[in-house]
Wavefront OBJ file of the C-alpha trace (Angstrom):
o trace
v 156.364 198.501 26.029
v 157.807 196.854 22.750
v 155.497 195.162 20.057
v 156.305 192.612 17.675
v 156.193 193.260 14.353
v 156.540 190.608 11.600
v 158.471 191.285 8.569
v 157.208 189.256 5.761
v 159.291 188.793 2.028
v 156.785 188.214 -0.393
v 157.795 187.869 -4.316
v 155.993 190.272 -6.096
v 153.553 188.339 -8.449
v 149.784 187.817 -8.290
v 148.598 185.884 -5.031
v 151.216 185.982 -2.416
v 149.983 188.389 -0.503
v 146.447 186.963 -1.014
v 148.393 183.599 0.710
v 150.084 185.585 3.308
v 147.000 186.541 4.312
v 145.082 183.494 4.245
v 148.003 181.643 6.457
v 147.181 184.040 9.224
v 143.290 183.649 8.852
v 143.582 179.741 8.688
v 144.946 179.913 12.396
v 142.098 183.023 13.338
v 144.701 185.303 13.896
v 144.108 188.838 13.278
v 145.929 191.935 11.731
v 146.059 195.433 13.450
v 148.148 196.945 11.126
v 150.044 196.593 8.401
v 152.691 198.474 5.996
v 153.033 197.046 2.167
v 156.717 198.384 0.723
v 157.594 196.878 -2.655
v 160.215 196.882 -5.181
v 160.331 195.355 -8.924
v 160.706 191.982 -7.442
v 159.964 191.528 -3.886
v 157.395 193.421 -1.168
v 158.035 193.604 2.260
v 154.657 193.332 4.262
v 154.630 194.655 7.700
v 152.271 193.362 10.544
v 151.052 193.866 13.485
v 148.981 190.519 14.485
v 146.723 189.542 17.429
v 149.035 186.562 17.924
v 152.941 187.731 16.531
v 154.463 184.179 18.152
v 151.646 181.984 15.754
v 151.576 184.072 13.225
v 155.285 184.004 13.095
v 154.652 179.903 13.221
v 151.883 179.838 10.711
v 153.489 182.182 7.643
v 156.760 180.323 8.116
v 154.861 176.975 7.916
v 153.454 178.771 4.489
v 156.512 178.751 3.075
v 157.667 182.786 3.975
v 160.636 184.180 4.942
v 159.805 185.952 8.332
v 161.366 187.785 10.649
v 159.853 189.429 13.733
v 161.404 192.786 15.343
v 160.409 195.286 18.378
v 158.524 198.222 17.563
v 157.153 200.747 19.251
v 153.588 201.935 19.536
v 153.034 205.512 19.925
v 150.007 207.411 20.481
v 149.221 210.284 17.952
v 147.116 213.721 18.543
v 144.639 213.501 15.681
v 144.561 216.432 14.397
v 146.095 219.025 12.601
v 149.923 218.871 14.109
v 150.095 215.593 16.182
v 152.805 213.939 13.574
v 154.830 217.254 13.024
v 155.090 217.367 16.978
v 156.054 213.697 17.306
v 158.950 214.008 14.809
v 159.540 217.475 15.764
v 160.790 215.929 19.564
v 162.476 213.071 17.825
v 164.395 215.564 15.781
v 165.386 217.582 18.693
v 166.393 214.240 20.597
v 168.491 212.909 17.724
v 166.591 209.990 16.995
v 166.804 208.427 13.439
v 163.122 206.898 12.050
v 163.643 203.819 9.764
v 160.215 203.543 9.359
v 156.937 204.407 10.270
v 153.258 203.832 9.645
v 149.774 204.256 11.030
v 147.062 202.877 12.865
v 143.530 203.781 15.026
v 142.784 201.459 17.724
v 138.669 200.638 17.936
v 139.072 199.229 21.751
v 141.427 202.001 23.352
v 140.060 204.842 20.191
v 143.479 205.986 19.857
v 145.656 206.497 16.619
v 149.102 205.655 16.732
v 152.205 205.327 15.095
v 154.709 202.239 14.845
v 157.555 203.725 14.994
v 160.768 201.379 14.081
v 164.339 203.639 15.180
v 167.684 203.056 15.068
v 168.000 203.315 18.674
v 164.974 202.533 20.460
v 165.928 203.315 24.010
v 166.718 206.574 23.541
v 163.633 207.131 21.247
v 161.541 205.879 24.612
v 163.470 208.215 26.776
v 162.868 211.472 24.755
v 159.383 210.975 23.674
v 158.623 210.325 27.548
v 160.490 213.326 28.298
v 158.417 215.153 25.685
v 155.134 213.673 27.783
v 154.345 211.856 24.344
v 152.202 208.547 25.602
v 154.438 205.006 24.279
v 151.521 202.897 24.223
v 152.169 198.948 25.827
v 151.872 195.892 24.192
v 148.080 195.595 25.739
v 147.138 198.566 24.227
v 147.982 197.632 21.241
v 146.820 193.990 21.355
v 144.380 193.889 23.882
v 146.305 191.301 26.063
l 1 2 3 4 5 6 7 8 9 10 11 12 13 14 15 16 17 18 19 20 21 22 23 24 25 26 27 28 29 30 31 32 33 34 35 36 37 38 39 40 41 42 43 44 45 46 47 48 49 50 51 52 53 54 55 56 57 58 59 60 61 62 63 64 65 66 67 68 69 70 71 72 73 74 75 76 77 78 79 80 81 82 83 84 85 86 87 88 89 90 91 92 93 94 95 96 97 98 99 100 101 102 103 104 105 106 107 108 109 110 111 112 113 114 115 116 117 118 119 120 121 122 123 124 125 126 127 128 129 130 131 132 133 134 135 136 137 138 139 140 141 142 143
């Protein structure tokens, strides 16, 4: 049900992320998704990768500081409403968002959500509850 997410420091200056990206691509692996948060010095890249255990391998081999963490996957009405209604049940249930961003799947034609929370259990429980698909690791990676 969980996804791994790598959590990539990059400085900020011209080309890291250009490198980041080319360490994945030399070993064919693929990004899903991704989130880009910076500050004045330092970005933190978020990925979702066709192969998290390689990639993981590959950007540390790079040089980067990586870290990978469980995420969660969850599938998003698009249209109008299908966020508010998400966070809406979340917000009911308690459950604290650290962070969030977006994706569409081509292969399952679904958009989704990774959804990082402070308590992920719970955050399974009540969106279940709620009848709000979690969507598995093959979903998301086609495993």
């Amino acid at each position: 049900m969980f996804v791994k997410q790598l959590a990539i420091f990059i400085e900020n200056r011209s080309g890291r992320l250009a490198a980041a990206c080319r360490a994945l691509a030399s070993e064919q692996i693929n990004i899903l998704a991704l989130s880009l948060a910076d500050t004045a010095d330092y970005g933190i890249l978020r990925l979702i990768v066709s192969d998290p255990d390689r990639g993981h391998a590959a950007l540390k081999k790079s040089g980067f500081t990586v870290m990978t963490h469980d995420v969660l996957a969850v599938e998003v009405a698009d249209k109008p409403g299908g966020l508010a209604r998400i966070l809406e049940v979340l917000q009911t249930g308690r459950i604290n968002v650290e962070y969030m961003y977006a994706f569409s799947s081509i292969r399952t034609r679904r958009a989704a959500l990774i959804f990082r929370f402070e308590n992920s259990d719970a955050a399974v429980q009540v969106l279940n509850a709620a009848g709000i698909g979690v969507m598995s690791k093959l979903d998301v990676l086609g495993e």
